[in-house]
C-alpha positions, 0 to 999 in steps of 0.5 A: 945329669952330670952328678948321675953320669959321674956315678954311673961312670964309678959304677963301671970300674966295678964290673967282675971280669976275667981281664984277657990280655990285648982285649977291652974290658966291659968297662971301656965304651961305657965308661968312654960314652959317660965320659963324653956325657959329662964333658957335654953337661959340664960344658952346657952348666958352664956356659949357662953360669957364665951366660954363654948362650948356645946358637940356637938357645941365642936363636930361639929367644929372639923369635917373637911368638906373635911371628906365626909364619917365623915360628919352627914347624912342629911334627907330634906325628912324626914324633910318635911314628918315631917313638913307636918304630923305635919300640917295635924295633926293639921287640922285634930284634928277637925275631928278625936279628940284629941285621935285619931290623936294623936295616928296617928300621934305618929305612922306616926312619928315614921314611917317617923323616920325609926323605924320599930318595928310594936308592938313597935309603936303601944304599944307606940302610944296608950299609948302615947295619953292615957298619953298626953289626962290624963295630959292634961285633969285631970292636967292641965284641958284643954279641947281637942277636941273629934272629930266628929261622931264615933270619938266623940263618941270613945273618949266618951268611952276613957275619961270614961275609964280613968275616966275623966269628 
């Protein structure tokens, strides 16, 4: 993973772009996030050559697979409801905007983790999706999708509201 970040992170220094003064070029946050992987990888191999074990790899050896009642609780349900809520998130991104399905899928994914507090999940969603449509938006300057119809015109209404061209 290390050496396939390293390449991808030379990959986006080659990006053909018009560079505007004051402005990030499309190289930036992902050359930024391949950073940060690497610096994760290179820290894990060194402390796997050097036999520095992480806490929970510490913690996971020294269960005793006879314990039964100590073992961690598995969820393969869980799991797959996550796995297919983040497909369909993606394929109905189209459809409903970048607004919309973000906040249902925060709710959804905190309903399929078995958090039950309604108010809680609601404040969160809505103000995850406004949090995650400003960044990406007005720092990194990616265009996301609106939606369509009502949808489209929902998320009008949302990026004039938070003041976004």
């Amino acid at each position: 993973m290390l050496a396939g970040a390293a390449y991808l992170y030379r990959s986006a220094g080659h990006f053909a772009y018009a560079p505007r003064p004051g402005e990030l070029g499309p190289d930036v946050w992902p050359r930024a996030i391949l950073a940060l992987l690497m610096v994760v990888c290179a820290s894990r191999l060194f402390g796997h050559l050097f036999g520095i074990a992480a806490e929970g790899a510490a913690a996971d050896a020294s269960v005793d697979d006879s314990a039964g009642a100590d073992a961690p609780r598995r969820f393969p349900r869980l799991l797959v409801a996550g796995i297919v809520l983040t497909i369909l998130y993606v394929l109905s991104m189209g459809t409903l905007g970048f607004f919309v399905a973000t906040t249902l899928y925060l709710a959804l994914f905190m309903l399929v983790g078995r958090y039950r507090r309604p108010v809680v999940i609601v404040v969160t969603s809505l103000v995850g999706s406004l949090v995650f449509v400003y960044v990406f938006m007005k720092i990194v300057y990616v265009s996301l999708p609106l939606g369509a119809g009502p949808f489209q015109q929902l998320s009008v209404a949302v990026l004039a509201a938070m003041g976004v061209r």
